[in-house]
C-alpha positions in Angstrom: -106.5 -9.2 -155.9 -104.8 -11.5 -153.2 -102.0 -9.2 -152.2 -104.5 -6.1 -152.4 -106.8 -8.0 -149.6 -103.9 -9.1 -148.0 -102.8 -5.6 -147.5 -106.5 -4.4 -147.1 -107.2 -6.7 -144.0 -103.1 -5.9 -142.5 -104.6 -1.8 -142.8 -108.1 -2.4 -141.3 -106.5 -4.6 -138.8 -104.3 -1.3 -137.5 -107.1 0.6 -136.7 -107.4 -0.1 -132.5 -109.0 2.6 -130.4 -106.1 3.2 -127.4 -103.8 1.8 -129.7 -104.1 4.1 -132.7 -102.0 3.8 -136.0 -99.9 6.8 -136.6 -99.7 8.0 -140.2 -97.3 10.6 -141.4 -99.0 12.2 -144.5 -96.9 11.5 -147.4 -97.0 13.5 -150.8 -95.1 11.2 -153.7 -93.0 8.6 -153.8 -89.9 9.7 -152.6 -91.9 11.5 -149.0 -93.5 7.7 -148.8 -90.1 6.1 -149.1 -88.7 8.2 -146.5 -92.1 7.4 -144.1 -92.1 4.0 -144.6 -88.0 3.9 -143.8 -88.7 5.8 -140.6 -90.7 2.8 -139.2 -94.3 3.8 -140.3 -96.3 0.8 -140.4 -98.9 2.3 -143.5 -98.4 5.3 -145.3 -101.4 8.1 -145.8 -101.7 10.6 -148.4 -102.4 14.1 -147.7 -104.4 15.3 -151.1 -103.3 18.9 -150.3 -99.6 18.3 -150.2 -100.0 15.9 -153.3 -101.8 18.7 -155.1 -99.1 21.1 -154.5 -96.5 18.5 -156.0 -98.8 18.6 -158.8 -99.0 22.1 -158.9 -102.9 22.5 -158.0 -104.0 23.7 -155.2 -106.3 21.6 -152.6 -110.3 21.4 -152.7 -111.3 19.4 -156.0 -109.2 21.3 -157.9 -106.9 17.7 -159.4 -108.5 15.1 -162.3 -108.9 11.8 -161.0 -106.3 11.1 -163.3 -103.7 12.9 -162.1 -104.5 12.1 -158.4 -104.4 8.5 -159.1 -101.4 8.9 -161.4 -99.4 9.7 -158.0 -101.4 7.6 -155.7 -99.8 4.7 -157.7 -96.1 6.5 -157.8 -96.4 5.9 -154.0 -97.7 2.6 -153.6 -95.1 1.1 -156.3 -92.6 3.3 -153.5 -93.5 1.5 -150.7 -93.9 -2.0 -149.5 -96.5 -1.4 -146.6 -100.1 -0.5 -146.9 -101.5 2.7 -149.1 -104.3 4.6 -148.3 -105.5 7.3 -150.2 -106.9 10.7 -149.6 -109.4 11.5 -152.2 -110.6 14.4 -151.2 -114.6 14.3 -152.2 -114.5 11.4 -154.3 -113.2 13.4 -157.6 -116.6 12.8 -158.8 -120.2 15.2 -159.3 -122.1 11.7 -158.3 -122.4 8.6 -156.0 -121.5 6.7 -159.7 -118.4 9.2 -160.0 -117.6 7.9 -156.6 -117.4 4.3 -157.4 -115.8 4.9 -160.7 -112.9 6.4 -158.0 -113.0 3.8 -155.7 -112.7 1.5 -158.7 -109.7 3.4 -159.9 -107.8 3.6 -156.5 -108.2 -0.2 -156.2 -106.2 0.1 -159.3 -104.0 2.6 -158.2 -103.2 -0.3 -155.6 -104.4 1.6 -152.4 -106.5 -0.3 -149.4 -108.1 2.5 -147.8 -109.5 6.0 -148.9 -110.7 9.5 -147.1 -113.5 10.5 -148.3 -115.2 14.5 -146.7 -118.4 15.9 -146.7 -117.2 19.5 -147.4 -118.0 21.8 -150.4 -115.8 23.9 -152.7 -118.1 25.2 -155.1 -120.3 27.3 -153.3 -123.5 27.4 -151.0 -123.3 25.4 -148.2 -120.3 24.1 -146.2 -121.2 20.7 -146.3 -122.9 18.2 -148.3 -126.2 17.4 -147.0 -126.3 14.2 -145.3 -128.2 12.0 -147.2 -126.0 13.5 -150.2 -122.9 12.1 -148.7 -124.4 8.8 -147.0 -125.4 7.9 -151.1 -121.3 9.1 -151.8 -119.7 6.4 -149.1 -122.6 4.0 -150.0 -121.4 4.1 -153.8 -117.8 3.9 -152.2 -118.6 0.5 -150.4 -120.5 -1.3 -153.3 -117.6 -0.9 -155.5 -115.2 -2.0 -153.1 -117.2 -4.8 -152.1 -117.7 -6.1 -155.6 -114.4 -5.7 -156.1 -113.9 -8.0 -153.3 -111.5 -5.8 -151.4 -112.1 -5.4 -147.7 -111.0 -1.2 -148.5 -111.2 0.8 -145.2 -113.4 3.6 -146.0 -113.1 6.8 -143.6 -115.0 9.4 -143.6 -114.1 12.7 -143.0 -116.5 14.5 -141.2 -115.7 18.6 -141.5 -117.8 20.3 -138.8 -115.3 21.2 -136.8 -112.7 22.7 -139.4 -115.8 24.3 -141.5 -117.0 26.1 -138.3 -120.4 24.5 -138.5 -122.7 25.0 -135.8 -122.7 28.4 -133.7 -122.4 25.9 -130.0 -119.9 23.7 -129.1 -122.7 21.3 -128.2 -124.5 22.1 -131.6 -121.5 21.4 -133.3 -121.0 18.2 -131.3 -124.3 16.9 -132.2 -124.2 17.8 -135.3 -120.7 15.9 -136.1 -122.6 12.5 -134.0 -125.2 12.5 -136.3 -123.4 13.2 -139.5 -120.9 10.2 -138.3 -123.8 7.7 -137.7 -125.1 8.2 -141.1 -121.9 7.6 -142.8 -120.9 4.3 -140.7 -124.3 3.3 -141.2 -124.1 3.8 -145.1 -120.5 1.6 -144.9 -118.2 4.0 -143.7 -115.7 2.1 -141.3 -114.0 4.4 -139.4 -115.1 9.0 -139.0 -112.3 10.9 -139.6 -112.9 14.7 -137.8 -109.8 17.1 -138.2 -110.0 20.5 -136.7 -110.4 19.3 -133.2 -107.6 18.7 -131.0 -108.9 19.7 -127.2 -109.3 16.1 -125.0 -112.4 16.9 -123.8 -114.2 16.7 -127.5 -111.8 14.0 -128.4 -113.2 11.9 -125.8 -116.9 12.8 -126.3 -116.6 11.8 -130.0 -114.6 8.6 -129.1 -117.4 7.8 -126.8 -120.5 8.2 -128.9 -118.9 7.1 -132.6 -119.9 3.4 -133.2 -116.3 3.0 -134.8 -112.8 3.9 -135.2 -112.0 8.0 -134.6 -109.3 9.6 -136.6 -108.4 13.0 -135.5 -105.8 15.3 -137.4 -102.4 16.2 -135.4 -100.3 18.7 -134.9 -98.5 21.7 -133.2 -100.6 22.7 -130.2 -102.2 19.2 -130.4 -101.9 16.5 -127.8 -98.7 14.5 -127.9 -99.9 10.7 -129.3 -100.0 8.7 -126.0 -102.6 11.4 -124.7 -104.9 10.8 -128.0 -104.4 7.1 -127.3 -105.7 7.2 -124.0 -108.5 9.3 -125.2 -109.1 6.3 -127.7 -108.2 7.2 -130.5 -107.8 4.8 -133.0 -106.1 6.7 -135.8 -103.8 9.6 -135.4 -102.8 11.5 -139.3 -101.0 15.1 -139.3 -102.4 16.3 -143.1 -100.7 18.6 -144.9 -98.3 19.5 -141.7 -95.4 17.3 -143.2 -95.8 18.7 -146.8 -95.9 22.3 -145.0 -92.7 21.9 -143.0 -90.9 20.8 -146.1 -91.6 23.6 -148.2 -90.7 26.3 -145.4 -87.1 24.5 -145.4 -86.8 24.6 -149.4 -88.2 28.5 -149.4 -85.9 29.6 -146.4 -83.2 27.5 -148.2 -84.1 29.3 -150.8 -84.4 33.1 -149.6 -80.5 32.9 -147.6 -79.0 31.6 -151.4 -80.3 34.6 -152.6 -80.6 37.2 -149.7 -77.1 36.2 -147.9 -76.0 34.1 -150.4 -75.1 31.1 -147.7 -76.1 28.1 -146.9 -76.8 27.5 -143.4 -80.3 26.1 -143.9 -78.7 23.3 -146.2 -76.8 22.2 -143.0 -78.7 18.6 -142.0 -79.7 18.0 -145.0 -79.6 13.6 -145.8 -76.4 12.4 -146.9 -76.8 12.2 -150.8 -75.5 8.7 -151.4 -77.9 7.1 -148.6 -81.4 9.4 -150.1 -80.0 8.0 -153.6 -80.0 4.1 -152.6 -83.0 4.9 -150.7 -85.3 6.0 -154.0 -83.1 4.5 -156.7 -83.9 1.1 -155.7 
């Protein structure tokens, strides 16, 4: 377990509010290659765009089998720190949970995502106590396993909708992140919210690390930074770009039949050294 603390302790070491580490979601080994060459100091996956490679769509809809299964096709690709995004645990239970965390220790990640949101029905979110047992479950196993894993949880308020006010919604997203950090949680992860003004009221009342969820529209990095933020991701975004280029690609082959969007495209013999190592 050496070199999995040793990496566990480098990824929770990254995490500096002002200073934030900058993840570009990757999706299987050869999208974490290609992060990891580009200077990314950690690589993050996005469950969405690794559910798509698997041919499943996102929201609890993978095994934890097959979710793991590529979590450790990217870490074997990669020589920097792994953390996973395990959607809801991939689990009914707080035991399921720790059976995950168990696995993705295995899996040889440092760090997991874990949300509060529902896909089956009734309410948007977990209730609180629900998910504070979840990441409780998630921090036992880690701990026994002696592995310092960086536990962040997602907090989905903001991209659920929940709350009719902006200052209901506010409060409610406080209070959800207290209970998790104080059930072991080490840094709140809240995508769906972009605008500086919230940014900065979360960074100001959340007792630990804030991750927010970038992209087009959003502010450029240096203006999340000197919000505060301490962890900057872009989700499924990278995943998403990809596939527009392959079905555009696609669509001219057999519309035009050209090949202008193959133009830029990596020279072959460098993507080839790059993934056959």
């Amino acid at each position: 377990m050496t070199h999995l603390t040793d990496h566990a302790t480098a990824f929770r070491d990254l995490h500096v509010p002002g200073s934030p580490l900058v993840l570009p979601n990757a999706w299987d080994a050869a999208s974490a290659r290609l992060v990891e060459t580009a200077g990314a100091v950690a690589v993050a996956t996005t469950s969405a765009g690794l559910a798509w490679a698997l041919g499943a769509g996102d929201g609890d809809r993978l095994t934890r089998d097959r979710a793991l299964g590529a979590v450790a096709r990217i870490v074997d690709a990669v020589s920097v720190p792994v953390t996973a995004d395990i959607e809801s645990g991939y689990a009914e239970d707080a035991a399921g949970v720790a059976d995950t965390v168990r696995a993705v220790l295995a899996a040889g990640a440092v760090g997991v995502n874990i949300e509060d949101g529902r896909y089956a029905g009734g309410e948007p979110l977990r209730p609180v106590a629900e998910q504070a047992e979840r990441i409780a479950a998630a921090r036992a196993a880690a701990d026994a396993a002696g592995v310092p894993l960086f536990v962040n949880a997602r907090v989905d308020t903001y991209l659920r909708g929940v709350g009719e006010e902006a200052r209901e919604r506010l409060e409610l997203t406080l209070e959800r992140a207290a209970a998790f950090l104080d059930a072991g949680a080490d840094g709140v992860f809240v995508p769906g919210v972009v605008d500086p003004e919230t940014v900065g009221a979360l960074v100001a009342k959340i007792e630990g690390p804030v991750n927010v969820m970038a992209g087009p529209g959003a502010p450029p990095v240096a203006r999340l930074a000197a919000l505060g933020v301490a962890r900057i991701s872009v989700g499924s975004g990278i995943a998403q770009a990809a596939h527009a280029l392959v079905r555009g690609a696609a669509r001219e082959l057999l519309t035009r039949g050209t090949y202008g969007s193959l133009e830029g495209g990596l020279d072959f013999g460098e993507l080839d050294r790059l993934l056959g190592r």
